[in-house]
N, CA, C and O of each residue as an XYZ file, in Angstrom:
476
protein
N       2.355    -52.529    -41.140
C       1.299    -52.958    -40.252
C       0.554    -51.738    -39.724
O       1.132    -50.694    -39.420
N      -0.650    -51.911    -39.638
C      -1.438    -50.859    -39.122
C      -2.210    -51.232    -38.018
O      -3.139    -51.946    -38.395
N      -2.211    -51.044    -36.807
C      -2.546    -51.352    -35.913
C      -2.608    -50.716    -34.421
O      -3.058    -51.214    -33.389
N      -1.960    -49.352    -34.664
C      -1.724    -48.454    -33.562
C      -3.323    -47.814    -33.378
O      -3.755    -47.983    -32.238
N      -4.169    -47.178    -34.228
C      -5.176    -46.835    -34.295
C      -5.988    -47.371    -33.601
O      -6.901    -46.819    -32.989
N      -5.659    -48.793    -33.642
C      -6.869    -50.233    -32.664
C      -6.772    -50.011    -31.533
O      -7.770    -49.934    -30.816
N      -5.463    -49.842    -31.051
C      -4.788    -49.890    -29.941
C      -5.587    -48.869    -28.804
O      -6.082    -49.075    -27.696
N      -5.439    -47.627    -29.709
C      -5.858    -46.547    -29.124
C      -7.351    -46.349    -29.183
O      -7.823    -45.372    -28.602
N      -7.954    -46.986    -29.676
C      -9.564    -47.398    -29.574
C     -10.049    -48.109    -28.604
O     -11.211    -48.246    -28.223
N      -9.014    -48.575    -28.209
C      -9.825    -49.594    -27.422
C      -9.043    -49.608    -25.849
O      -9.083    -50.449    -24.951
N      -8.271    -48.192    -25.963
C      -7.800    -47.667    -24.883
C      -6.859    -48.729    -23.945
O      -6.723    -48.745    -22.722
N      -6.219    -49.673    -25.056
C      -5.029    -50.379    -24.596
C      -3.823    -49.295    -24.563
O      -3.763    -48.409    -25.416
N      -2.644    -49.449    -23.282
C      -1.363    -48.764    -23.560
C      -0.182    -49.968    -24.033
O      -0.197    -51.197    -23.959
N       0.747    -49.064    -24.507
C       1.816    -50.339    -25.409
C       2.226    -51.488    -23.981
O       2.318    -52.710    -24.093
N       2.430    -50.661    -22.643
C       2.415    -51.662    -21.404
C       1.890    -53.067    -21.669
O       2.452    -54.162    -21.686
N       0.599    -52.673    -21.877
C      -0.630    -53.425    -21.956
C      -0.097    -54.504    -22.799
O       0.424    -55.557    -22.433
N      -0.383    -53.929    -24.370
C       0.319    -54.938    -25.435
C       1.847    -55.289    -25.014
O       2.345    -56.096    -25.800
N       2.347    -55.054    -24.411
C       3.794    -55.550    -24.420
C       3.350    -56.929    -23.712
O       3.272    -57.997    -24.319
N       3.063    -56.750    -22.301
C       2.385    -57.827    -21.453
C       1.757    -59.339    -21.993
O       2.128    -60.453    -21.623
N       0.469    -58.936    -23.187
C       0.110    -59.577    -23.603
C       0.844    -60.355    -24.385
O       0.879    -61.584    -24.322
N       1.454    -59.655    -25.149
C       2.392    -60.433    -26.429
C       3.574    -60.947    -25.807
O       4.364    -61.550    -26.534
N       3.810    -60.828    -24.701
C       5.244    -61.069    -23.953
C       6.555    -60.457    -24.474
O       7.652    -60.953    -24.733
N       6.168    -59.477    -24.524
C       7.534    -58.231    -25.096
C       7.427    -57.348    -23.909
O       6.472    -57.316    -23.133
N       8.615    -56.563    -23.844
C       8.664    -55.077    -23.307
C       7.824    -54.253    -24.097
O       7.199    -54.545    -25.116
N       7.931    -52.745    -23.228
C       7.144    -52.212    -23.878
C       7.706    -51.373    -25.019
O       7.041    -50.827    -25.900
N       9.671    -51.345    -24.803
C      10.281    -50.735    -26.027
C      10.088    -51.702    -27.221
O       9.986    -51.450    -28.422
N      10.069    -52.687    -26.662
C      10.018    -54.163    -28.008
C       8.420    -53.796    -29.067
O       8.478    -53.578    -30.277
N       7.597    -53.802    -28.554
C       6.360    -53.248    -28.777
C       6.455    -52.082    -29.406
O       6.249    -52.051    -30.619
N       6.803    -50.843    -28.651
C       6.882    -49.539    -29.565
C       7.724    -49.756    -30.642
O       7.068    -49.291    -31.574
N       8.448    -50.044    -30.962
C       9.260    -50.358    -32.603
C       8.851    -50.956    -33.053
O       9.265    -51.162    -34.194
N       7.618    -51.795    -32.517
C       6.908    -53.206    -33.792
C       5.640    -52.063    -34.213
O       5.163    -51.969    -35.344
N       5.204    -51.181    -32.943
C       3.816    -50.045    -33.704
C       4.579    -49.510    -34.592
O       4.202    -49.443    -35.762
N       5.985    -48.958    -34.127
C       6.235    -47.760    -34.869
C       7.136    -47.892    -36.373
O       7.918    -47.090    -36.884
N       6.708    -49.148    -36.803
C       7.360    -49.696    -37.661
C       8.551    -49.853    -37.700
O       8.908    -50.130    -38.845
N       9.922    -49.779    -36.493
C      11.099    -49.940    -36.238
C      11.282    -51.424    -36.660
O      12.026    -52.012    -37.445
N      10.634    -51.656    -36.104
C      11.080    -53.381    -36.094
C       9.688    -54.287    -36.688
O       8.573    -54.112    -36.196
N       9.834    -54.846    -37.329
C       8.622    -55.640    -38.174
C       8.448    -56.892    -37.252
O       9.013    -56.920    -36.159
N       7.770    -57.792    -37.631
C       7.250    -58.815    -36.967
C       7.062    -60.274    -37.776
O       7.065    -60.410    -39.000
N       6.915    -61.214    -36.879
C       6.957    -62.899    -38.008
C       5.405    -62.887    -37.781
O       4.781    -62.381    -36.849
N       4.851    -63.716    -39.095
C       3.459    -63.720    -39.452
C       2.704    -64.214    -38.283
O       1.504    -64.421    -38.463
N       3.272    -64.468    -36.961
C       2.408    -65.099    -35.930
C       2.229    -64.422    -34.695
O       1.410    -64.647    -33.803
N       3.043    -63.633    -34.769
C       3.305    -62.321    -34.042
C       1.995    -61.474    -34.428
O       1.372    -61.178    -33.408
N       1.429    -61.023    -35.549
C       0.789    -60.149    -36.613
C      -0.198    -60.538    -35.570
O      -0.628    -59.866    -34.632
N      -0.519    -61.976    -35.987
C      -1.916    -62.714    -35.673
C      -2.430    -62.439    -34.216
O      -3.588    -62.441    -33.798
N      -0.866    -62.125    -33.341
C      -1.255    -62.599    -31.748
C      -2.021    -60.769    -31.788
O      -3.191    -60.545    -31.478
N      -1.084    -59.754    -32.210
C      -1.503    -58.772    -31.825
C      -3.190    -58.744    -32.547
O      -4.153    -58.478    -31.827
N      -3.281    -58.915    -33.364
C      -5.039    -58.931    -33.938
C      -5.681    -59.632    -33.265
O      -6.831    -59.214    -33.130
N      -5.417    -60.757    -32.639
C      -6.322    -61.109    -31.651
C      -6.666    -60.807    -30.728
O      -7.796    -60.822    -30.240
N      -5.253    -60.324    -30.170
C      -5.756    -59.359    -28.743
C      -6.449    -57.726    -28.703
O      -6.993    -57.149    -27.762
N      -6.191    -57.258    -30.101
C      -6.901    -55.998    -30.656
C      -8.681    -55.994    -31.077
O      -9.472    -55.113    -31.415
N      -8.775    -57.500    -30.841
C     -10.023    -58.408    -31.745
C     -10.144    -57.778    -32.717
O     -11.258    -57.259    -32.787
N      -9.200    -57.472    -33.915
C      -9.651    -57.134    -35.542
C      -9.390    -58.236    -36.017
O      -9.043    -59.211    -35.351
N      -9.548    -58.200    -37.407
C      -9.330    -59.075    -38.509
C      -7.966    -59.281    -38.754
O      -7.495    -58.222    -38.340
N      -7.201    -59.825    -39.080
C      -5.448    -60.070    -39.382
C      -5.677    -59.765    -40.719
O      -4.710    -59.144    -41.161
N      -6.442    -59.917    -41.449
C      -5.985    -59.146    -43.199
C      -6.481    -57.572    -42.887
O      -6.622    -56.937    -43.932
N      -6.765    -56.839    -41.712
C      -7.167    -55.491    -42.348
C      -5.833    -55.247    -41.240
O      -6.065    -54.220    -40.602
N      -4.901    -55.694    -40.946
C      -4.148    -55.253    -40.581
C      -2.566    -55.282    -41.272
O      -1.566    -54.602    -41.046
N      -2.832    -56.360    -42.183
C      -1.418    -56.568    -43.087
C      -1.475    -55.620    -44.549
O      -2.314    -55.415    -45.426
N      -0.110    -55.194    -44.266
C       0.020    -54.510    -45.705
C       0.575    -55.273    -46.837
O       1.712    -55.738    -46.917
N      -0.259    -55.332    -47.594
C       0.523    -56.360    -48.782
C       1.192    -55.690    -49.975
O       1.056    -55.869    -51.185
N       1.929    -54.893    -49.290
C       2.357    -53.962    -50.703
C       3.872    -54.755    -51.147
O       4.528    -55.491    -50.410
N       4.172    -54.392    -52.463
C       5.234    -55.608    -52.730
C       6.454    -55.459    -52.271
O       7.376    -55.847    -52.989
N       6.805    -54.745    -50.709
C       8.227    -54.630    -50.510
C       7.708    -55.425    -49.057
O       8.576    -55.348    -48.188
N       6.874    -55.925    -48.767
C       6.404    -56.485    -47.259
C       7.329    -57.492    -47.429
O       7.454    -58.112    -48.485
N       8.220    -57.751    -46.070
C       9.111    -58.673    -44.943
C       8.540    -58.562    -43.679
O       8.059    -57.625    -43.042
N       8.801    -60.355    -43.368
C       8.472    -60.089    -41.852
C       9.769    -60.470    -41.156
O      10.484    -61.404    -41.520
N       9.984    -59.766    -40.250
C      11.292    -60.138    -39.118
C      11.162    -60.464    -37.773
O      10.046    -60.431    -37.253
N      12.071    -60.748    -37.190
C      11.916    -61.026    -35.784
C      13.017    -60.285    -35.500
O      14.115    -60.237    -36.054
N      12.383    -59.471    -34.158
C      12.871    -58.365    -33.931
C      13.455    -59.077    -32.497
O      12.562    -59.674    -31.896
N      14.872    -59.126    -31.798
C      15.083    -59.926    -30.621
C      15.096    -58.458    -29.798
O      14.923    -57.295    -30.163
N      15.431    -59.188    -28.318
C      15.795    -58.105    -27.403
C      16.714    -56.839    -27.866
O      16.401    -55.717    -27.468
N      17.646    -56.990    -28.557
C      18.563    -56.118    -28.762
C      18.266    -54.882    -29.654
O      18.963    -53.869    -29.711
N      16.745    -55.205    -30.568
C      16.690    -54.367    -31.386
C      17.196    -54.697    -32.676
O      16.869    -53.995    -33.633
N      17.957    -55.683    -32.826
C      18.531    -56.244    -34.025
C      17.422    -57.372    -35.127
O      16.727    -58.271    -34.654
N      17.479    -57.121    -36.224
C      16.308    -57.609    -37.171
C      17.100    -59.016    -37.876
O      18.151    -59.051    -38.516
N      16.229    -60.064    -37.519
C      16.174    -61.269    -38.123
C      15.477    -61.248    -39.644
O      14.269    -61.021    -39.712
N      16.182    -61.467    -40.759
C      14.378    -61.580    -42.244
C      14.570    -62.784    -41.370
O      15.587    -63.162    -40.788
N      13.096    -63.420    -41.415
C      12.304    -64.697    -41.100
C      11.888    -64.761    -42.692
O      12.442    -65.711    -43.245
N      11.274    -64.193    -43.327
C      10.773    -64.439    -45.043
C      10.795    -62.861    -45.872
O      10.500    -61.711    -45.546
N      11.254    -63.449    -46.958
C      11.339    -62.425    -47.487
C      10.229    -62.358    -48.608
O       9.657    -63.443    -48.503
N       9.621    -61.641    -49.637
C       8.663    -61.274    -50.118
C       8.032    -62.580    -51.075
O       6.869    -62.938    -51.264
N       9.109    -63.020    -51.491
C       9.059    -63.942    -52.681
C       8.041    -65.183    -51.987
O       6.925    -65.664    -52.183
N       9.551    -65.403    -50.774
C       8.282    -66.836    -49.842
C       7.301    -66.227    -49.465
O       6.545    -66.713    -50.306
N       6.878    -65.785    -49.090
C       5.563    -65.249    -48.403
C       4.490    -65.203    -49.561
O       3.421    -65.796    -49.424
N       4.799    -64.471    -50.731
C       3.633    -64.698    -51.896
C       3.176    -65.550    -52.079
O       2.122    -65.380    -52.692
N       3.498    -66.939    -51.774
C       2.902    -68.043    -52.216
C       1.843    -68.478    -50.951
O       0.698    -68.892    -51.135
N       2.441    -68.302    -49.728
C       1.801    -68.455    -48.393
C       0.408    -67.565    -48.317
O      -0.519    -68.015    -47.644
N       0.260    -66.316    -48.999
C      -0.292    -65.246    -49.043
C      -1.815    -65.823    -50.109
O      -3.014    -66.030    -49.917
N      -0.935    -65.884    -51.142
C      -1.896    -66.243    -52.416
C      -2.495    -67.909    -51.713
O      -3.445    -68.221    -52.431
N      -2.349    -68.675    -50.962
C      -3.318    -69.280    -50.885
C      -3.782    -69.056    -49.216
O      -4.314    -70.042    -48.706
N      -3.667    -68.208    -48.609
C      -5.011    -67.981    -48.032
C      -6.101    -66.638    -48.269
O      -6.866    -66.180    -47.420
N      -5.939    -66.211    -49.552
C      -6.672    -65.578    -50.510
C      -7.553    -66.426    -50.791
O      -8.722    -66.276    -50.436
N      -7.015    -67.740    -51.666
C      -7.949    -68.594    -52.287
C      -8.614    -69.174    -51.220
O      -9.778    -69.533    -51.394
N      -8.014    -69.348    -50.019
C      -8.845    -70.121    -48.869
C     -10.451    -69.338    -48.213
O     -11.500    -69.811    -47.775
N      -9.934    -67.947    -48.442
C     -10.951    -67.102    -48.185
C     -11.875    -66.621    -49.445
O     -12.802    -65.844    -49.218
N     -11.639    -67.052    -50.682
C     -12.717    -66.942    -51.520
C     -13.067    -67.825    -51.767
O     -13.746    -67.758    -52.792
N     -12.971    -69.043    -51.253
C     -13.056    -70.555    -51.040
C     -14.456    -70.665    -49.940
O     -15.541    -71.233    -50.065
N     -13.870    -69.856    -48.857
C     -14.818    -69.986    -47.718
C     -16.199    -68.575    -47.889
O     -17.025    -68.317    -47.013
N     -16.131    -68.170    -48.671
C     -17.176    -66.776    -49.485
C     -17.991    -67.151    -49.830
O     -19.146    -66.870    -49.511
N     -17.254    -68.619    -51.312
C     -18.492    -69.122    -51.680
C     -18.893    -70.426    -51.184
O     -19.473    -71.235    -51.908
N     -18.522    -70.718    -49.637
C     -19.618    -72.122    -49.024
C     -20.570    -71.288    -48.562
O     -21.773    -71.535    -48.637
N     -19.933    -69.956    -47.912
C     -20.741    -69.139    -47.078
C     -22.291    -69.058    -48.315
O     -23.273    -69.800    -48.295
N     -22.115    -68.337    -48.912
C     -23.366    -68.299    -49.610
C     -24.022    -69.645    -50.162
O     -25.247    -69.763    -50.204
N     -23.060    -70.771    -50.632
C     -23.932    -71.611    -50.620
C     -24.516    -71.935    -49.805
O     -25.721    -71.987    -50.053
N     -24.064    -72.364    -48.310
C     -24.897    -72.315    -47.048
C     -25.809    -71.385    -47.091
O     -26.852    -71.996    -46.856
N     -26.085    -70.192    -47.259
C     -27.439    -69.229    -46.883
C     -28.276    -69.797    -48.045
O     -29.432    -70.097    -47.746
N     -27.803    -70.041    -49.603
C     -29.200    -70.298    -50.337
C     -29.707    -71.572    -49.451
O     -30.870    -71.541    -49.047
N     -28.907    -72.654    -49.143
C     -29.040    -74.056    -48.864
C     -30.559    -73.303    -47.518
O     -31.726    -72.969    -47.725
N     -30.001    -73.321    -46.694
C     -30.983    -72.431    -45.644
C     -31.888    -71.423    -46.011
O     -32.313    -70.747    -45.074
N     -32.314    -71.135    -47.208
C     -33.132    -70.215    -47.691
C     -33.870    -70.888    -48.264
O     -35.037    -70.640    -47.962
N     -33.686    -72.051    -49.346
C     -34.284    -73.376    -49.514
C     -34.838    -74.235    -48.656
O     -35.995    -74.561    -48.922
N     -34.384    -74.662    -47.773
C     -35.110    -75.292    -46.247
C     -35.814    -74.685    -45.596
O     -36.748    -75.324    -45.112
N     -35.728    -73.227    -45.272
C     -36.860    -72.288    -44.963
C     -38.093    -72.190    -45.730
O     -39.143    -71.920    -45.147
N     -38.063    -72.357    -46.809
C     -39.340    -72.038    -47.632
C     -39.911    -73.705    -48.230
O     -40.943    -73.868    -48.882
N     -39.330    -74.376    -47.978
C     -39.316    -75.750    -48.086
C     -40.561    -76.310    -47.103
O     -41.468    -77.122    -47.284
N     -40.206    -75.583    -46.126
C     -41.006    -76.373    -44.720
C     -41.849    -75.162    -44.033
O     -42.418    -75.238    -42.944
N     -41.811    -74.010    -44.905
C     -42.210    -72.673    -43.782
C     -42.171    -72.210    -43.168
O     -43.081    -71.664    -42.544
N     -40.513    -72.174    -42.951
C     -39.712    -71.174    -41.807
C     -39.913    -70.152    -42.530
O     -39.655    -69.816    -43.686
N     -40.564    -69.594    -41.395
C     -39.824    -67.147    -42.122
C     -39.502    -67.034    -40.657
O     -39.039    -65.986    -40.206
């Protein structure tokens, strides 16, 4: 996960994110510092509160697990690579799915503009 960089852009401290996400702030520093990994909803909460994108923050390289990391520091697998590929590969397709309404919507509206003489 890459996401410490955001953090520090936008002049949040791990306090901060701990708060938000409802962790401590040691719980937090091992999820930046890659100690402890995270479950795919976890990912999402921190990108939202970072306001980035959740795919420019996931690494999809082929050894990615997500865990749940409890109080103790001790690592749960929640999924391991295999399940997750399939979860993965279709919101790929969901997003090249939603690419091409997007452009069909702009010709559709580029057509109705010149249709009626919107510029």
């Amino acid at each position: 996960m890459k996401y410490g960089r955001s953090r520090l852009a936008k002049n949040y401290t791990q306090n901060y994110m701990a708060d938000e996400l409802g962790l401590t702030q040691s719980q937090y520093s091992r999820i930046e510092n890659g100690e402890c990994s995270v479950d795919f909803n976890r990912v999402a909460q921190i990108a939202k509160t970072l306001e980035i994108n959740l795919m420019d923050i996931i690494d999809w390289g082929d050894t990615q697990q997500f865990y749940n990391c409890n109080q103790a520091g001790n690592n749960n697998t929640m999924n391991n690579y295999q399940e997750f590929e399939s979860e993965r590969k279709a919101y790929l397709a969901q997003i090249e799915e939603l690419k091409q309404d997007k452009e069909f919507l702009k010709e559709q509206i580029k057509f109705l503009n010149e249709k009626y003489g919107i510029t």
